[in-house]
C-alpha positions as CSV (number, residue, x, y, z in Angstrom):
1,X,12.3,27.8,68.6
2,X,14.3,28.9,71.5
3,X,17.0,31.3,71.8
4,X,20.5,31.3,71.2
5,X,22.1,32.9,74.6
6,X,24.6,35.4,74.0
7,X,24.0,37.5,77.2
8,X,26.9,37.3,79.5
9,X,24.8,35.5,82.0
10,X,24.4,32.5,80.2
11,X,26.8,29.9,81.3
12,X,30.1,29.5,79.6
13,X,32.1,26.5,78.8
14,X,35.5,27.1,80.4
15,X,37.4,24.0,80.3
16,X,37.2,20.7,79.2
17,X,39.7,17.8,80.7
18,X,40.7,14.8,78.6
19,X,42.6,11.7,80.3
20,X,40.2,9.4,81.6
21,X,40.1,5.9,79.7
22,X,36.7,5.4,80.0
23,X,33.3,7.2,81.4
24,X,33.6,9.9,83.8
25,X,31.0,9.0,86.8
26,X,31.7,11.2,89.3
27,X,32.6,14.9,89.9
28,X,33.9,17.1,93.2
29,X,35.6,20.4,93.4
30,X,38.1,21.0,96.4
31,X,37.2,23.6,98.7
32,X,40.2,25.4,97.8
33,X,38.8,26.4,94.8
34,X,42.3,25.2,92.9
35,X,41.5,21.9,92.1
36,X,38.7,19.2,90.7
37,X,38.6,15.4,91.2
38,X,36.9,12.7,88.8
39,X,36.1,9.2,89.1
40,X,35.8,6.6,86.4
41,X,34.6,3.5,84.5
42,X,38.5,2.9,83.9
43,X,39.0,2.6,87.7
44,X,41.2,5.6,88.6
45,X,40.5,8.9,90.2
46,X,42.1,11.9,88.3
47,X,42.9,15.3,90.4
48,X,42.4,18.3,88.0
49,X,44.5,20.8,88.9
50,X,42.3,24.7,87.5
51,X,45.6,26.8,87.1
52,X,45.8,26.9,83.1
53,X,48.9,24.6,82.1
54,X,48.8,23.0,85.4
55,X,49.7,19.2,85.7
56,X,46.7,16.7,86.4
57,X,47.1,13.6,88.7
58,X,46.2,9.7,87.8
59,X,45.1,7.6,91.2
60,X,45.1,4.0,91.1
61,X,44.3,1.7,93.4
62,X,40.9,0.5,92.9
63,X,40.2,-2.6,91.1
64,X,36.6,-2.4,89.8
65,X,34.5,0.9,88.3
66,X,35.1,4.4,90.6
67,X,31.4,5.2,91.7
68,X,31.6,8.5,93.6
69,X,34.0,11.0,95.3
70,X,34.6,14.1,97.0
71,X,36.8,16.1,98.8
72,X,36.5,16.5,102.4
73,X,35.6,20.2,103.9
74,X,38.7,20.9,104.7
75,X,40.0,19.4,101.3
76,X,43.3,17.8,101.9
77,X,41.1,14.0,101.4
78,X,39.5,13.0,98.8
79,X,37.1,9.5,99.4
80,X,36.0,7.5,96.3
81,X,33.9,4.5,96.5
82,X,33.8,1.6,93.9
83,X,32.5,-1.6,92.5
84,X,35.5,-3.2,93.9
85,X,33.4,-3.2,97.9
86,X,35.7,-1.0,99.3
87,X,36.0,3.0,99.7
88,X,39.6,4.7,99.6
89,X,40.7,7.8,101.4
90,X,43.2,9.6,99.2
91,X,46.0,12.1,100.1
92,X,46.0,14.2,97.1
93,X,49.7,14.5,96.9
94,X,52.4,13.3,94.6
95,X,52.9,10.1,97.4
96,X,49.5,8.5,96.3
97,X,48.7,7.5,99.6
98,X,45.2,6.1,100.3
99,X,43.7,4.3,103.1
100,X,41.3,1.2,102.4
101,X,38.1,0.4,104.0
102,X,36.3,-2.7,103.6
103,X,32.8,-3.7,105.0
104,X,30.4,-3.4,102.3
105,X,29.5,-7.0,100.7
106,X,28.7,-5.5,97.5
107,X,29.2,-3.0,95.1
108,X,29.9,0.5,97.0
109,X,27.8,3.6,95.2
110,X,28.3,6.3,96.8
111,X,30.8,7.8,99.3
112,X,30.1,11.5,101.6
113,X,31.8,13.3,104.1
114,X,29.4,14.9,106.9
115,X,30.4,18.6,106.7
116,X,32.8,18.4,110.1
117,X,34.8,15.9,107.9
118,X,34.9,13.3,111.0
119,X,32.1,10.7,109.2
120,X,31.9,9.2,105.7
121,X,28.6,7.8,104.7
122,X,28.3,5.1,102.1
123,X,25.4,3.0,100.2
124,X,26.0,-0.2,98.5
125,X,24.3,-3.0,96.4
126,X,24.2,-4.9,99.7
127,X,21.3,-3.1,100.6
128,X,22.8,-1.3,103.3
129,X,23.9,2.4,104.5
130,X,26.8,2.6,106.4
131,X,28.4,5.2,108.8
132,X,32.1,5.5,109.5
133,X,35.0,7.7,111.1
134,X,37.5,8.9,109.5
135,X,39.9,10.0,112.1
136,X,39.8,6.2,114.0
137,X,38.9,4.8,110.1
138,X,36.8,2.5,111.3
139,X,32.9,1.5,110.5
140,X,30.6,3.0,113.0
141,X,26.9,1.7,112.3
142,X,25.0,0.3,109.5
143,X,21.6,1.4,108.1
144,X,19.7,-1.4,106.9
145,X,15.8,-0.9,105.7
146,X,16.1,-0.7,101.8
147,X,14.8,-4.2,100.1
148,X,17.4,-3.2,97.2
149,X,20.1,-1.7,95.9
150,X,21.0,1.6,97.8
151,X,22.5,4.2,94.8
152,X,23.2,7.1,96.7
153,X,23.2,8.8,100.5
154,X,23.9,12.3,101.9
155,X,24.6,13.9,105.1
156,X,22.4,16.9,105.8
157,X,24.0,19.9,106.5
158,X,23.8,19.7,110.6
159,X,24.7,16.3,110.3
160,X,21.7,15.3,111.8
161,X,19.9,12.9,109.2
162,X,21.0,11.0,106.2
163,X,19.0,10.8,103.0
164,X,19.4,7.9,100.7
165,X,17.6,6.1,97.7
166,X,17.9,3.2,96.2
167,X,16.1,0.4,93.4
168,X,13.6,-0.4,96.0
169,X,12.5,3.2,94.5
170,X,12.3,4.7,98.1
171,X,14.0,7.7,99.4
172,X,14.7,7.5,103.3
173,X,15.5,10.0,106.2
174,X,17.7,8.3,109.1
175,X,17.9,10.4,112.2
176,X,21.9,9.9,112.8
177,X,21.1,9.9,117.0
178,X,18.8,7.3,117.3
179,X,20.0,5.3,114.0
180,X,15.8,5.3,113.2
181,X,14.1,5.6,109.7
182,X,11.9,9.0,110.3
183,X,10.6,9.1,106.8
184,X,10.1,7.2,103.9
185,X,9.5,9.3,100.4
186,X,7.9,6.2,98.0
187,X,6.5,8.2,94.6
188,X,8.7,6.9,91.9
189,X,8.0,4.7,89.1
190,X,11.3,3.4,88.6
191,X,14.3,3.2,90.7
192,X,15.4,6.6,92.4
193,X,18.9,7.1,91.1
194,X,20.2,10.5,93.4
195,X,19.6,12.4,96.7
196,X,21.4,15.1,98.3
197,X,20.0,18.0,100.8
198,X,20.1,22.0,99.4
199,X,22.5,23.7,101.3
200,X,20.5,25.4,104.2
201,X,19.0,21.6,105.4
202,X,15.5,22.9,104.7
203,X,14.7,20.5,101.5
204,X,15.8,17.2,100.1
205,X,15.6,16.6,96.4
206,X,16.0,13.1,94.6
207,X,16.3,12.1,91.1
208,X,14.7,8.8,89.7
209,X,15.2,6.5,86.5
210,X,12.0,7.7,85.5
211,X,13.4,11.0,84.3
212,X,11.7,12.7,87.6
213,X,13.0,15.4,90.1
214,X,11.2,15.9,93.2
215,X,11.7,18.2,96.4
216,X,10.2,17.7,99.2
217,X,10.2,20.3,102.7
218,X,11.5,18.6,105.5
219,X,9.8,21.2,107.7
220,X,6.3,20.0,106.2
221,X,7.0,17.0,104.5
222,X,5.4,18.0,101.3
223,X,6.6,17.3,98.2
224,X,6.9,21.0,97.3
225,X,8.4,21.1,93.4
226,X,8.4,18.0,90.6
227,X,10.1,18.6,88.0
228,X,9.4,16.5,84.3
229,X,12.1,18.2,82.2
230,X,14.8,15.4,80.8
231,X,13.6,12.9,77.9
232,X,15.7,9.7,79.8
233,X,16.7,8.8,83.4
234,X,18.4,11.7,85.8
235,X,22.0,10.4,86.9
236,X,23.2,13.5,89.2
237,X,21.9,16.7,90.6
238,X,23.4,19.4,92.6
239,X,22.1,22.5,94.1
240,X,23.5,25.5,94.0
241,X,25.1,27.5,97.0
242,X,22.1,30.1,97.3
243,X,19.3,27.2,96.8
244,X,18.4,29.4,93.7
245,X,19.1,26.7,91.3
246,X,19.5,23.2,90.2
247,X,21.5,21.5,87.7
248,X,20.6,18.2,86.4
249,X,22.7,15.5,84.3
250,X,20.7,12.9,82.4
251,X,21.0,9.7,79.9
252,X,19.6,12.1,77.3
253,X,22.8,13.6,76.5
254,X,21.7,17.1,78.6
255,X,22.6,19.0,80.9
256,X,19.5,21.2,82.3
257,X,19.9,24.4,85.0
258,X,16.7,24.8,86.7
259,X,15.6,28.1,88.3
260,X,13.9,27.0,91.6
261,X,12.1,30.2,93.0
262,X,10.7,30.6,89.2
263,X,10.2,26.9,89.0
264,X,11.4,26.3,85.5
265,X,14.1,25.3,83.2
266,X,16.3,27.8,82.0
267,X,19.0,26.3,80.2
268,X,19.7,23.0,78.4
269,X,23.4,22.4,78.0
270,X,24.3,20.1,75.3
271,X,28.0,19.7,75.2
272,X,28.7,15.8,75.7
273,X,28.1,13.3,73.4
274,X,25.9,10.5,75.2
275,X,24.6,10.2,78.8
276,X,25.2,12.9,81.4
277,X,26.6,10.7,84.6
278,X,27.7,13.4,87.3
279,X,27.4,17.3,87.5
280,X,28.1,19.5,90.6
281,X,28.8,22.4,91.5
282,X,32.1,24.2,93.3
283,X,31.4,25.0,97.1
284,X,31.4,29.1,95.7
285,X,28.7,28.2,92.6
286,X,30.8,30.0,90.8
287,X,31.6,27.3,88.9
288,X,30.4,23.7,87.8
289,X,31.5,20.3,86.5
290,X,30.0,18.0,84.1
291,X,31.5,14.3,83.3
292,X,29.5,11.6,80.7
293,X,30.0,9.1,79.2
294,X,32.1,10.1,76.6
295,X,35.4,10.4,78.9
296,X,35.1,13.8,79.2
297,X,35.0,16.5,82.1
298,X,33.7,19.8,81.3
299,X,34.1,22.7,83.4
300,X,31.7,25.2,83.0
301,X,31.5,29.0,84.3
302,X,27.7,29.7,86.5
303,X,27.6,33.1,85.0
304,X,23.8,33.1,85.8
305,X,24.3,33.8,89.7
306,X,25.9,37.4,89.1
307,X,23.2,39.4,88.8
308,X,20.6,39.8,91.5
309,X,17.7,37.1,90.8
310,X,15.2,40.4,89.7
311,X,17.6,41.1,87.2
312,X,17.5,37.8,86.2
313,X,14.0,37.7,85.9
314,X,13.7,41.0,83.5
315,X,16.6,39.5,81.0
316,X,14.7,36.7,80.6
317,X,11.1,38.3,79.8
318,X,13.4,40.2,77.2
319,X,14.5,37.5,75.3
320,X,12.2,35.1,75.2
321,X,8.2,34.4,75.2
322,X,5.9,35.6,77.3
323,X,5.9,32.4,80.9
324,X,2.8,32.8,83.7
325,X,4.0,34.8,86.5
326,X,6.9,33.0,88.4
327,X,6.0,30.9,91.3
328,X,8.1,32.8,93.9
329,X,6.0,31.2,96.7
330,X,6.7,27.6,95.3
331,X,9.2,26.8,98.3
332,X,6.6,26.5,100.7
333,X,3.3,25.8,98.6
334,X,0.2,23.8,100.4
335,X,0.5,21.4,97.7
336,X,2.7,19.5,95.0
337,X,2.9,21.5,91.6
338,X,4.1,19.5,88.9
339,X,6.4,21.4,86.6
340,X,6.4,20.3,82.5
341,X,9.0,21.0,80.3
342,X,8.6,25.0,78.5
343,X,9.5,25.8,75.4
344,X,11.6,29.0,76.7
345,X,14.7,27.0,77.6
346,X,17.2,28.6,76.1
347,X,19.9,26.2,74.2
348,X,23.7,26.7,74.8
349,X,25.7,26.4,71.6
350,X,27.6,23.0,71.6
351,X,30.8,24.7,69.9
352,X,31.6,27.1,72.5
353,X,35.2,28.5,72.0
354,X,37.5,26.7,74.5
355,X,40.0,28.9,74.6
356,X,42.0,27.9,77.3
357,X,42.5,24.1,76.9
358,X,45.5,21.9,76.2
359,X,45.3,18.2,77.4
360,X,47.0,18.5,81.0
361,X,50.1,16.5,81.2
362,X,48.8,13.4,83.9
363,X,51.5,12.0,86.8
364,X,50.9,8.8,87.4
365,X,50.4,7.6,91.1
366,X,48.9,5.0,93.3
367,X,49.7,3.0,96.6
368,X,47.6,1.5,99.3
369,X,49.3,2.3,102.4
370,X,46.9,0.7,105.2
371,X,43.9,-1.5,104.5
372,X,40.9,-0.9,107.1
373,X,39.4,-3.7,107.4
374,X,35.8,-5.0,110.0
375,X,36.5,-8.8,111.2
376,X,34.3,-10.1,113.3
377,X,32.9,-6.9,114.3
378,X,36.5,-5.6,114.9
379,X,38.5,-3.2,112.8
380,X,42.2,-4.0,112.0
381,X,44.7,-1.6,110.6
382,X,47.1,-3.2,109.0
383,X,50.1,-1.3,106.4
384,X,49.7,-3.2,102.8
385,X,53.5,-4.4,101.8
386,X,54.9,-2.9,98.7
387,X,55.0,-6.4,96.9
388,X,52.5,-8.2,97.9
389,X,50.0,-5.4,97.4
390,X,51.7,-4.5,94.3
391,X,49.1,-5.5,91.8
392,X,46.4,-4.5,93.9
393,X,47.2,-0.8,93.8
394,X,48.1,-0.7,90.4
395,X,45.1,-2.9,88.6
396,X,48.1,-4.7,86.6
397,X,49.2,-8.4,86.6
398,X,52.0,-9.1,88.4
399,X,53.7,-9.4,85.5
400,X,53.9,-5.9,84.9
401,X,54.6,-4.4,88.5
402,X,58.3,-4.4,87.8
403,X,57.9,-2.2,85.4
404,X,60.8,0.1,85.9
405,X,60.8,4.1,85.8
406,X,63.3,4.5,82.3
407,X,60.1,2.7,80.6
408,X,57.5,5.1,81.6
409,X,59.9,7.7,80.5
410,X,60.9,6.3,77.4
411,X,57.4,5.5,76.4
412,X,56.7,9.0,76.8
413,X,59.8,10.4,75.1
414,X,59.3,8.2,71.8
415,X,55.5,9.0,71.4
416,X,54.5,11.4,74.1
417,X,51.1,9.7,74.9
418,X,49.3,8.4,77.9
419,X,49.7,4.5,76.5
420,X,52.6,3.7,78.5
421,X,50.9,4.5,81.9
422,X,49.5,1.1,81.5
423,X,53.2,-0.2,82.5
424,X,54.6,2.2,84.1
425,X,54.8,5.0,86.8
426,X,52.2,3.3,89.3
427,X,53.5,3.4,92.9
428,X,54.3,0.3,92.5
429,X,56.4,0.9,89.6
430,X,58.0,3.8,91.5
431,X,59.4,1.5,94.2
432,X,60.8,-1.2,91.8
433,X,63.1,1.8,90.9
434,X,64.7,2.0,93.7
435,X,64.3,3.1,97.3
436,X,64.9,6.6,96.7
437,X,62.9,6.9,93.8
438,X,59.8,8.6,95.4
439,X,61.8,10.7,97.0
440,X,64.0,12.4,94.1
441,X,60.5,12.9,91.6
442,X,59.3,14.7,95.0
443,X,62.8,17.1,94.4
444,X,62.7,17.3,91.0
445,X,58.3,18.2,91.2
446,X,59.3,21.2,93.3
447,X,62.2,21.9,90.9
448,X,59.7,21.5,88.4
449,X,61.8,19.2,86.1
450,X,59.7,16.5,85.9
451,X,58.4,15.1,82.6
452,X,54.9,13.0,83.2
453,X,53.5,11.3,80.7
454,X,51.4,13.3,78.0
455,X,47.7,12.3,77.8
456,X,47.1,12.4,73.8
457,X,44.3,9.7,74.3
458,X,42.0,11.9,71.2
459,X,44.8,11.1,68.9
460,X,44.5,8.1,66.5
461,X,48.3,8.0,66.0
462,X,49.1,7.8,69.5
463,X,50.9,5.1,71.3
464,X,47.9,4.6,73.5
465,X,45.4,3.6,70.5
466,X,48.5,2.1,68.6
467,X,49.0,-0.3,71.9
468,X,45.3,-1.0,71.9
469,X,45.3,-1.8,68.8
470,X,48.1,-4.3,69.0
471,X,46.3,-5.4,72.3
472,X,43.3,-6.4,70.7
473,X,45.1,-8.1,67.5
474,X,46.9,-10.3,70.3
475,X,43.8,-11.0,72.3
476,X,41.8,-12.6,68.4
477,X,45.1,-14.0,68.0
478,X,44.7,-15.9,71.1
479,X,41.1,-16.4,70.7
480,X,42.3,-17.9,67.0
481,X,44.5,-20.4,68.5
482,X,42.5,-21.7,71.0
483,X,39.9,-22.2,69.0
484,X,42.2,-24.3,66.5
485,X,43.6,-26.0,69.5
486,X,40.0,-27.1,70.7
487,X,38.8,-28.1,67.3
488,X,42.3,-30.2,67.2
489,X,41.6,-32.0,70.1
490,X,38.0,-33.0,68.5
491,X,39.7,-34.0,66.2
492,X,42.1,-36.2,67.4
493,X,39.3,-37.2,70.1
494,X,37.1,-38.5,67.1
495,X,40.0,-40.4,65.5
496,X,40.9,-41.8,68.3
497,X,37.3,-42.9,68.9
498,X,36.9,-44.0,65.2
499,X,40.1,-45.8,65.3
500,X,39.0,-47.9,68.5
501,X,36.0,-48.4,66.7
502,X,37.3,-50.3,63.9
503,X,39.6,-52.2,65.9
504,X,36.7,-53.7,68.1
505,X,35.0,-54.3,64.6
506,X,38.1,-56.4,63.5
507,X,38.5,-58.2,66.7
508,X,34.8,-59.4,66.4
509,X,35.4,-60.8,62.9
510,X,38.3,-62.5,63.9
511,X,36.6,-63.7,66.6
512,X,33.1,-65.2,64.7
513,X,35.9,-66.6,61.9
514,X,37.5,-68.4,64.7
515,X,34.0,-70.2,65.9
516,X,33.2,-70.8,62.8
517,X,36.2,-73.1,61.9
518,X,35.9,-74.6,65.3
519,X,32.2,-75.7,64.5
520,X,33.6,-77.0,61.4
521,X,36.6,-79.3,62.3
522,X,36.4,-81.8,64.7
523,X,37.7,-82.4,68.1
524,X,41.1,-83.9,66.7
525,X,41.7,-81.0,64.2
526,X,39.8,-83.8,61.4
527,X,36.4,-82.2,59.6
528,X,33.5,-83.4,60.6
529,X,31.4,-85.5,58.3
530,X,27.7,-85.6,58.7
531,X,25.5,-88.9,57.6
């Protein structure tokens, strides 16, 4: 059985952030180390802020499923990408402000910034990798060899190649100069799922459906480590800072931290309830995020990278069984060793003690500003208008963009819950208020007298789950009444249908009662008389 960890090297669970609507499937930290974005199946990005009590941020703009983010290097953008085709450049400030482009043909699935912040590089469902700038935001070249869906690319380090996978279960190395295909990685059984570079350049590790994890040494092209250790498809990976370690989210609930000079699993952290969609860690390692399917983002403390890796090495041959010596020379074997899964993982208790979480209180924001987008192999820039994109930048029908500011704050004063951010408190919403509007909640932010809507989205008696109910009552309401309106119109149809019916029926007996007396009387109205 393994271990419970109780050292203080095991990792800790330090926060957890509540106030996404749907699955969390996508993490980043800011460089800053202050705050941490997520991305969503409800279609908004959420800024995080780390500073206990600390007020979290709702971006909306986006009309389809948020794919990916992160912050840029310097970390006053963040980029998100989504099913919607296009990828947004946010200003993560209280204006909302994001920046549109739109070139993709399909579903975007990834978004990355190169690390001197001046490219983004995106893959898409259109089978395509594409390349743009973000200081002319414009597209810059495409990237077109995968026969599939493209899930995922990276930047290397030096900017000099791009890594990306796809369903056409290849992994590919594009040499950003020439805009060739160097390498192509094609071992998976399934489609690979995730790819990203360690942080020296010197390996590139992807992920597959298949429940695989594979590095391979760009210096040698070898596939150098392969890891076996999740029960169901890998959705996200990250590397540590110091290339020591990997952590791994999967669709079997887990999060696993694998030791890479050893070459084993160390940890399996269980604390979301279904699939693990994103994990990564902060630009220090200090830290790391996990988001599932279960709304959730956890925020976990590394712990593990404290102590020198020798020290390391000794607490674990304390605590648990005997392993084979550690494969310190597995970075640069002469051939692939496959790694299983051990029985010395050690399991992180589910119930750690959160001690410092409350719900953060969520601001509402959201406004597309500029929309980027390629014509005819030209880019225009052109500013959005604040009604006509309206309902674009908020995800709302029109008939709700009006919503007014008093609503959003009376919502929130008569239940304190996140359901009224549905109406209200979108950029839109902000500028139906008036002109000055964005301005004074600017003011009254640095005052600190604001009062943004509550997320109490775990609550059964909130407003939010009181609205949805109501919401769903009104949608089989709907469904209830068209249904009797359609089987009315049968109706009426099959009436009308019998009625006609019986109407030609009389008409023909009138009709053949009419011949017949005509046969029988003669030609002067006298009957005819036969000899």
């Amino acid at each position: 059985m393994p271990t419970m960890a109780s050292v203080l090297e095991d990792p800790t669970l330090e926060r957890h952030f509540k106030g996404h609507k749907d699955a969390v499937t996508c993490a980043d930290f800011n460089p800053n180390r202050k705050q941490l974005a997520s991305g969503s199946v409800d279609k908004s990005l959420m800024i995080w802020n780390l500073a206990p009590k600390a007020r979290a941020f709702r971006f909306v703009g986006h009309r389809d499923v948020i794919t990916g983010v992160q912050f840029s290097p310097s970390g006053n953008l963040v980029a998100t990408s989504s099913k919607d085709r296009t990828v947004r450049l946010w200003t993560p400030s209280m204006k909302g402000e994001s920046t549109v482009f739109k070139a993709h043909t399909a579903a975007v699935r990834s978004v990355d910034f190169s690390h001197d912040g001046q490219r983004l590089v995106t893959a898409s469902d259109d089978k395509s990798v594409k390349v743009w700038s973000v200081h002319r935001q414009c597209f810059v070249y495409s990237l077109n060899q995968h026969t599939n869906w493209v899930r995922c690319a990276r930047f290397s380090p030096d900017g000099r190649l791009i890594a990306s996978c796809g369903d056409d279960r290849a992994v590919r190395l594009w040499d950003t100069s020439t805009k060739h295909c160097i390498n192509c990685f094609t071992d998976y059984e399934g489609p690979a799922t995730f790819v990203d570079f360690n942080s020296s350049g010197t390996c590139v590790a992807s992920s597959g459906a298949d429940s695989s994890l594979k590095i391979w040494d760009l210096r040698t092209n070898k596939l150098i480590q392969h890891y076996q250790v999740h029960s169901a498809g890998i959705n996200s990976f990250s590397f540590h800072p110091s290339n020591n370690y990997l952590i791994s989210g999967s669709s079997d609930s887990t999060v696993k931290i694998l030791d890479l000079l050893e070459g084993r699993l160390i940890y399996t952290l269980r604390g979301h309830k279904g699939a693990v969609l994103t994990v990564a860690f902060s630009r220090a390692g200090d830290l790391f995020a996990s988001g599932g399917a279960d709304g959730q983002v956890l925020m976990w403390r590394t712990n593990f990278d404290t102590k020198s890796y020798q020290d390391v090495l000794q607490q674990h041959s304390r605590r648990s069984t005997p392993d084979p010596p550690p494969h310190l020379t597995d970075i640069h074997p002469k051939g692939p060793h496959l790694h299983h899964p051990q029985s010395t993982a050690i399991q992180i208790s589910p119930t750690v003690a959160d001690t410092r979480s409350t719900d953060p209180h969520v601001v509402e924001l959201g406004q597309a500003v500029h929309s980027t987008t390629l014509l005819n192999g030209r880019t225009h820039l052109t500013p959005t208008q604040a009604g006509a994109d309206s309902h674009h930048s908020n995800g709302l029908p029109p008939r709700h963009v009006g919503s007014s500011r008093a609503e959003g704050w009376m919502g929130d004063k008569s239940a304190g819950s996140e359901g009224a951010a549905a109406w209200s408190q979108t950029g839109a919403g902000r500028r139906g208020g008036g002109g000055g509007g964005g301005r004074r909640e600017e003011e009254e932010e640095e005052r600190g007298q604001t009062h943004p809507l509550e997320v109490l989205s775990g609550h059964p008696v909130s407003l939010d789950s009181t609205l949805r109910h109501i919401v769903q009552q009104l949608d089989i309401l709907t469904q209830t009444v068209s249904v009797l309106e359609e089987r009315l119109t049968l109706t009426e149809d099959k009436l009308k249908e019998c009625l006609l019916h019986q109407s030609h029926i009389l008409k023909d007996v009138r009709s053949s009662g009419e011949r017949r007396r005509t046969e029988s009387e003669g030609t002067d109205g006298s009957p005819v008389r036969f000899t």
